[in-house]
Each structure stands twice: as structure tokens, then as C-alpha cells.
C-alpha positions as CSV (number, residue, x, y, z in Angstrom):
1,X,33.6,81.6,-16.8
2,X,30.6,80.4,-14.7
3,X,32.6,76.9,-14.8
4,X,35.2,78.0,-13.1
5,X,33.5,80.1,-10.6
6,X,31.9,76.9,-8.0
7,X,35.7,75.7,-8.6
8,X,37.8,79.1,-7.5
9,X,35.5,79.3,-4.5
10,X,35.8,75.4,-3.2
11,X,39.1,76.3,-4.1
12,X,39.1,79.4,-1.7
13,X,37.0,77.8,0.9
14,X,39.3,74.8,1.2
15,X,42.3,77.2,1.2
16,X,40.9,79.1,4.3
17,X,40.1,75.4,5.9
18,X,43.6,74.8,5.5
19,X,45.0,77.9,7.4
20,X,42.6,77.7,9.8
21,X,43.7,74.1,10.8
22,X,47.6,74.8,10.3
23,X,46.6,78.1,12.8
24,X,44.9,75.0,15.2
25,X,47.8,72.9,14.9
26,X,50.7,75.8,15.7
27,X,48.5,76.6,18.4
28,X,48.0,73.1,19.7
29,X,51.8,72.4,19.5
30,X,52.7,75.7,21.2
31,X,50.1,74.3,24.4
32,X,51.4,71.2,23.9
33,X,55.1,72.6,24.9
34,X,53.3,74.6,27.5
35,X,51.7,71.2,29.2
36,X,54.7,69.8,28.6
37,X,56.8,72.0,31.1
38,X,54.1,72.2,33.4
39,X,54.3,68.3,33.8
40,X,57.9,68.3,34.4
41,X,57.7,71.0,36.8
42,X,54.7,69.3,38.8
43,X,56.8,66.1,38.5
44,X,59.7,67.7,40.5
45,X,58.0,69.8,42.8
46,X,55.9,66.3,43.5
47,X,59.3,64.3,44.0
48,X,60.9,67.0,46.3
49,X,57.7,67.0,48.2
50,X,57.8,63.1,48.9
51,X,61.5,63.4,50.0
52,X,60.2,66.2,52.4
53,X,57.4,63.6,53.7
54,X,60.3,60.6,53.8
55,X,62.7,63.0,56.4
56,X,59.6,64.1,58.4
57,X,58.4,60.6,58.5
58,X,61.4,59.3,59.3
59,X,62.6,62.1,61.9
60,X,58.7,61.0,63.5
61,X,59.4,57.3,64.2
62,X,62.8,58.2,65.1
63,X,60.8,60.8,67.9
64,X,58.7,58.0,68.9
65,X,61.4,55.5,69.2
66,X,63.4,58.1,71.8
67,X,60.1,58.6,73.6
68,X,59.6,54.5,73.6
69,X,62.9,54.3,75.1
70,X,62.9,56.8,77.6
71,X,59.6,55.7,79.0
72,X,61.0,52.0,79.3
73,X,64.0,53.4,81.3
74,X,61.8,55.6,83.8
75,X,59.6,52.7,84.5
């Protein structure tokens, strides 16, 4: 029985090596996901925000333009 014992615990200690990496991976995937969402939500909130900069830019040089114009016609 001595046989058998070094191979029942490599057995045991590769068992618990196993769990603990299909524990890593479920917990890897589930960040994964997590990252995953946060990136799309980023990505949106970051295209919404250029949109906001392209109107305020635009609304700007359509300011200066008026001002441009106005100051031509007074002088």
C-alpha cells in the first residue's frame, strides 16, 4: 500500500491544482465580461462626448464668424 500512497497524493495535489485553476479561469471570464462592458460603455460615453465637442466647436466658429461680420460692418 506504500506504493500507492506518493501516487493518491500527486493524484490529490494535482486534483486541487486543477480546481484551483478552473476557480481562476471562471473568475477571469466573469472580469473578462465585466471589462468588457466597461469598454463599451466608455466607448459610448467617449463618442457622445466628441459629438458634444463637434456642436460646441462648431456653434464657437459660427460665434466668431457673426462677431467677424459685425465688426466689418461697423467699421
Amino acid at each position: 500500500m506504500s506504493e500507492k500512497e506518493p501516487t493518491l497524493t500527486a493524484l490529490a495535489e494535482i486534483s486541487a491544482q486543477v480546481d484551483q485553476l478552473t476557480e481562476l479561469c471562471r473568475r477571469l471570464g466573469e472580469e473578462n465580461r465585466v471589462l468588457r462592458v466597461s469598454q463599451e460603455q466608455l466607448a459610448s460615453e467617449r463618442a457622445g462626448l466628441i459629438a458634444r465637442n463637434e456642436q460646441a466647436r462648431s456653434r464657437v466658429e459660427a460665434m466668431i464668424g457673426r462677431l467677424k461680420s459685425l465688426e466689418q460692418n461697423q467699421t
